[in-house]
C-alpha positions as CSV (number, residue, x, y, z in Angstrom):
1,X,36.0,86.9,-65.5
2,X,34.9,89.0,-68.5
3,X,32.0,88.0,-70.5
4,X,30.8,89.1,-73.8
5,X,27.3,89.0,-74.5
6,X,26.0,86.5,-76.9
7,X,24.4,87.4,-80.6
8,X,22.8,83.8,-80.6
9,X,21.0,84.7,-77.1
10,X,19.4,88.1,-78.2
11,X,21.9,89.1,-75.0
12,X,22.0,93.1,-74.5
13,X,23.1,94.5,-71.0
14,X,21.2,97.2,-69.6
15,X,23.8,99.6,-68.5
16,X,21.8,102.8,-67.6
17,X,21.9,103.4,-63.9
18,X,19.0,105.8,-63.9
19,X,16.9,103.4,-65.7
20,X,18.2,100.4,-63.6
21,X,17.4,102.3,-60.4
22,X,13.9,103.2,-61.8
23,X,13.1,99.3,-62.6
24,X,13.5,98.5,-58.7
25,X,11.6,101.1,-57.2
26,X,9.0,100.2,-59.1
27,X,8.6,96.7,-57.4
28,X,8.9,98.2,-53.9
29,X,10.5,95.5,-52.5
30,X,11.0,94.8,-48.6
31,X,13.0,92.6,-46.3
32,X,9.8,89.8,-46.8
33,X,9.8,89.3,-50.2
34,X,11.0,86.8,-52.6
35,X,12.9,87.7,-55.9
36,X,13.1,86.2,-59.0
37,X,15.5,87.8,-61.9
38,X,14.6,86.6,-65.3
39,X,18.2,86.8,-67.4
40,X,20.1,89.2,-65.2
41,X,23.1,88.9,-67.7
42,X,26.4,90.6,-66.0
43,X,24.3,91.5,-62.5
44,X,23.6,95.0,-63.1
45,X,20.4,95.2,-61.9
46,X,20.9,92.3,-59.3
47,X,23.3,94.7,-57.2
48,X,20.7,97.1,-57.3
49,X,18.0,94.4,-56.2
50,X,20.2,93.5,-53.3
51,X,20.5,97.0,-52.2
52,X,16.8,96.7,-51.3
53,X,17.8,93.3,-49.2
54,X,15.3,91.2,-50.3
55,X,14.1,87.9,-48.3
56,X,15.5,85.8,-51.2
57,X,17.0,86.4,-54.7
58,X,16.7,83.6,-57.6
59,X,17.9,84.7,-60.4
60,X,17.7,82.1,-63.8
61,X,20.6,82.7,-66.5
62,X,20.9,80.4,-69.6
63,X,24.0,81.2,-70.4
64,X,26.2,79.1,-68.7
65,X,29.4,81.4,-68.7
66,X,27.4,84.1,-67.4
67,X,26.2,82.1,-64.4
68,X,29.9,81.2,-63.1
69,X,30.3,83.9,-63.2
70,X,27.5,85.5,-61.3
71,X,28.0,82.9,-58.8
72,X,31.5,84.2,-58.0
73,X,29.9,87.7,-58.0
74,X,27.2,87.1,-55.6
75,X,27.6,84.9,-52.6
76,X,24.0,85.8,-51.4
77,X,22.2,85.1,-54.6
78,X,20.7,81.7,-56.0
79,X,22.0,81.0,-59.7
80,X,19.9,78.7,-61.8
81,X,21.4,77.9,-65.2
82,X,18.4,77.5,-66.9
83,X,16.5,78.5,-69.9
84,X,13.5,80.2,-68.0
85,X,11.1,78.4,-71.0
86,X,12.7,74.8,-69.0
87,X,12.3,75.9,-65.8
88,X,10.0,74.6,-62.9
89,X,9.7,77.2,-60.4
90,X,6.6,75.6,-59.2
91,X,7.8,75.9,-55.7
92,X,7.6,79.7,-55.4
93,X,4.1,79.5,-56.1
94,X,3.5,78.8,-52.0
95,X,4.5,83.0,-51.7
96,X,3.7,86.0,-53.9
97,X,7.2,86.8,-55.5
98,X,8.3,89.6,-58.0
99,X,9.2,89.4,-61.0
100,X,12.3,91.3,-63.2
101,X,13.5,90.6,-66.7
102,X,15.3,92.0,-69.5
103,X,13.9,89.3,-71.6
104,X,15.5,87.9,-74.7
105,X,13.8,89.7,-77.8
106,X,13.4,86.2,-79.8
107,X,11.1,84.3,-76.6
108,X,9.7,87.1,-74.7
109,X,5.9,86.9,-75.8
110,X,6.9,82.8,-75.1
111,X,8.0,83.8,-71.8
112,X,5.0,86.3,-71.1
113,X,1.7,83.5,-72.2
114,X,4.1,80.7,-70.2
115,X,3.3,82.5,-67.0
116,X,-0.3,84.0,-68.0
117,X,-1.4,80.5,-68.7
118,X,0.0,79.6,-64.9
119,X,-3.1,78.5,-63.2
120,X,-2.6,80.3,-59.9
121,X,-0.9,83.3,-61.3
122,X,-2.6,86.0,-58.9
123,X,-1.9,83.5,-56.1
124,X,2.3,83.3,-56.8
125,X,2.8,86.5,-58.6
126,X,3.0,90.4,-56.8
127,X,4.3,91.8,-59.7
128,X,6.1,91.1,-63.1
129,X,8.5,94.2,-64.1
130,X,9.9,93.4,-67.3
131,X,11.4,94.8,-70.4
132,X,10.3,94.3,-74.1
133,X,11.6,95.0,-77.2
134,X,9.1,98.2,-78.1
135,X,7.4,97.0,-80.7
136,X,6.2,94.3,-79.6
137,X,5.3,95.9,-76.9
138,X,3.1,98.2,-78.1
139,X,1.6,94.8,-79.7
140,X,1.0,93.7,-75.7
141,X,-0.9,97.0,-74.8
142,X,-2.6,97.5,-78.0
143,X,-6.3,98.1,-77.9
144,X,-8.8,97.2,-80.3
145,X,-9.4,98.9,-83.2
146,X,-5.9,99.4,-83.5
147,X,-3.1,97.9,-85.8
148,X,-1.1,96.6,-83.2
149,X,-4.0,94.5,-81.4
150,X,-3.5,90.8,-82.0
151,X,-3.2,87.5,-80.1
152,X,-0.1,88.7,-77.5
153,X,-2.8,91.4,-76.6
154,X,-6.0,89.4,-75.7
155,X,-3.8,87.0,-74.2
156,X,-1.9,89.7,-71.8
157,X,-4.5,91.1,-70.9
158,X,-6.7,88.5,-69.7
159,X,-5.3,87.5,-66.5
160,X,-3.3,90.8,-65.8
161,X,-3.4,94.7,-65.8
162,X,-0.8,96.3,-67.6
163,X,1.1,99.9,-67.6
164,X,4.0,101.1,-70.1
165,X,6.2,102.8,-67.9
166,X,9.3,104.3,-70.3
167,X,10.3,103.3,-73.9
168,X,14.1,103.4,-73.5
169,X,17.3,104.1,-76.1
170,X,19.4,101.8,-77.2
171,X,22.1,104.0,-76.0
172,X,21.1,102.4,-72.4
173,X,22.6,98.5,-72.9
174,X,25.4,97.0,-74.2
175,X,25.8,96.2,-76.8
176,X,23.9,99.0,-78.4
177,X,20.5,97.0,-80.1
178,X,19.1,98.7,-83.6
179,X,15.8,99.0,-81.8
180,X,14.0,100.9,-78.6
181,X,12.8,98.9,-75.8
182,X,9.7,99.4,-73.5
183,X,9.1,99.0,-69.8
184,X,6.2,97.5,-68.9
185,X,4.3,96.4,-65.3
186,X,2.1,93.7,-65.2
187,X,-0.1,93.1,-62.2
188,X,-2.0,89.7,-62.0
189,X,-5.9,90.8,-61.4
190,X,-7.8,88.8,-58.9
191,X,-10.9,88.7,-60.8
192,X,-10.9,87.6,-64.2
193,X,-12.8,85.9,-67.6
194,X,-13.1,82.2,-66.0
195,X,-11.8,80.1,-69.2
196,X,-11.4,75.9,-68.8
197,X,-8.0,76.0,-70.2
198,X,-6.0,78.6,-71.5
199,X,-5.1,76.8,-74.7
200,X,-8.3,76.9,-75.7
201,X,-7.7,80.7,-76.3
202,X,-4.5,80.4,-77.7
203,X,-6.3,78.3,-80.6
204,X,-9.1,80.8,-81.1
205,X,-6.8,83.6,-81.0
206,X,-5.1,81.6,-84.0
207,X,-7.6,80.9,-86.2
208,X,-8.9,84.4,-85.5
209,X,-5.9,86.2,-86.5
210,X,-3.8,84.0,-89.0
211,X,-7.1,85.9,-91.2
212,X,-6.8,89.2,-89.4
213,X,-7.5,91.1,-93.0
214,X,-10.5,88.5,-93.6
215,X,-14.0,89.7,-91.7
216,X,-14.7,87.3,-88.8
217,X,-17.1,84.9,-90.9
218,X,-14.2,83.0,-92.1
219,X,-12.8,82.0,-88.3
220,X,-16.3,81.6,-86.8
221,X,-17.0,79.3,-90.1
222,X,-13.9,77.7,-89.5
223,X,-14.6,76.8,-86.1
224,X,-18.1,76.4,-85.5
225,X,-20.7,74.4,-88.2
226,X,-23.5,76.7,-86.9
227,X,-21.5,80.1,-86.8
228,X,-24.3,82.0,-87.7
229,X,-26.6,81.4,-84.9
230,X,-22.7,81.6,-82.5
231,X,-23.3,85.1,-84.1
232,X,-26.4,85.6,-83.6
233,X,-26.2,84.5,-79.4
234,X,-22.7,86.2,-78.9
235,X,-24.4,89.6,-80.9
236,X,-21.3,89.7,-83.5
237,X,-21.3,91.3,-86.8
238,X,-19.9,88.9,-89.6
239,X,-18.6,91.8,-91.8
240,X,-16.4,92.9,-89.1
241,X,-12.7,92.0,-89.0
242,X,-10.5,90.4,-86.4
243,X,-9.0,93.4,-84.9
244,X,-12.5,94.7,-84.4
245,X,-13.7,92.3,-81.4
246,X,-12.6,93.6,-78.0
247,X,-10.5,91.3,-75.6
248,X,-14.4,90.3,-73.8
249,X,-15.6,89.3,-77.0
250,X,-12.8,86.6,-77.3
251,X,-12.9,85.2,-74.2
252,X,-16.8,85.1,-74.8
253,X,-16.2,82.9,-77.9
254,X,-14.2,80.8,-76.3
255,X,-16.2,80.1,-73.2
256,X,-19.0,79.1,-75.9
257,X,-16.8,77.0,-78.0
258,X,-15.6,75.6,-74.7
259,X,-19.0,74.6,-73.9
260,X,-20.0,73.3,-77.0
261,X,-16.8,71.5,-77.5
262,X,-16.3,70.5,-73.6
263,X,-12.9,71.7,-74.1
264,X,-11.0,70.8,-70.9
């Protein structure tokens, strides 16, 4: 059963062996652990996953030609035909399981905060291996300071360390995207910035940067009636802009606007 890839889906097939080969050694997988492929397309990199005979492989396709058709392909794999966005894999969260995707360029920084926000992240999660389009993920790793640094980036790297591994041609997938694409590795820390609800961030990361050009008076204004002495406590300088705050000072401001607000 031949499938072409889907336009509407953002659907490219990595097709590179060396690179394929290099995204599973890098989760280290051994007879104990769980699996879970995030839009494994044609199986490519599911073949090479089973090489490493995994305890279990779940892998979660939304296209639904593309899952018949990995289900004929692979007795020993677990086909969801889902949209990962839709679906409740609440039940791997008793065991640390690993993480794989080629995710669709249009929802991957929706795909990305759905699982950051996940309560017990460091509790279900070993390791998330996944591949970006590059730009934005140099917006994911971006420091402050720097023109890339925005929301995706304080939000990232909250609850999880992250390390570019490879940017990689388009000459790698099929069909051949206009654009490079990244590798990335995310590990879920154990210790991090203890925040009431993650949407709470979301919304301060939002007002912060829908005025990234405007210096940080305007947001604070915005969201506090007594910004200046919020300033004052939390040691900011009003002239500065935005990009200018590290990924602390954010969760800072919203553990105080949290407080203040008894945002639950």
């Amino acid at each position: 059963m031949k499938v072409l890839p889907k336009k509407s889906l953002g659907q490219n097939f990595l097709v590179d062996d060396k690179i394929l080969n290099l995204i599973v050694s890098l989760g280290k997988i051994s007879s104990n652990d769980i699996v879970l492929e995030v839009g494994p397309g044609t199986g490519n990199l599911t073949e090479k996953i089973l090489k490493k005979t995994p305890k279990k492989i779940i892998v979660v396709e939304k296209d639904k030609n593309l899952s018949i058709m990995l289900k004929k392909k692979f007795n020993n794999v677990e086909v969801i035909n889902e949209d990962i966005l839709n679906y409740n894999h609440s039940f791997l969260y008793k065991k640390k399981i690993i993480i794989f995707g080629n995710l669709p360029y249009n929802i991957s920084t929706q795909i990305l905060t759905s699982w950051i926000k996940t309560k017990n992240l460091h509790n279900f999660c070993k390791i998330f291996i996944l591949m970006f389009q590059k730009e934005v993920a140099d917006r994911i790793i971006a420091e402050f300071n720097s023109k890339n640094y925005g929301r995706i980036s304080i939000i990232s790297s909250w609850k999880m360390e992250i390390e570019k591994i490879i940017d990689i041609d388009p000459n790698s997938f099929f069909p051949r995207p206009k654009i490079k694409s990244s590798l990335l590795v995310f590990k879920p820390k154990d210790k991090y910035y203890k925040l009431q609800n993650s949407k709470n961030l979301e919304h301060i990361t939002n007002i912060f940067f829908n005025q990234r050009r405007k210096m940080i008076k305007q947001p604070l204004k915005f969201l506090f009636k007594n910004y200046e002495r919020v300033a004052d406590e939390l040691s900011l300088d009003l002239s500065l802009r935005p990009q200018n705050l590290s990924n602390l000072t954010y969760y800072k401001i919203c553990s105080y606007y949290e407080k203040l607000f008894k945002k639950t």
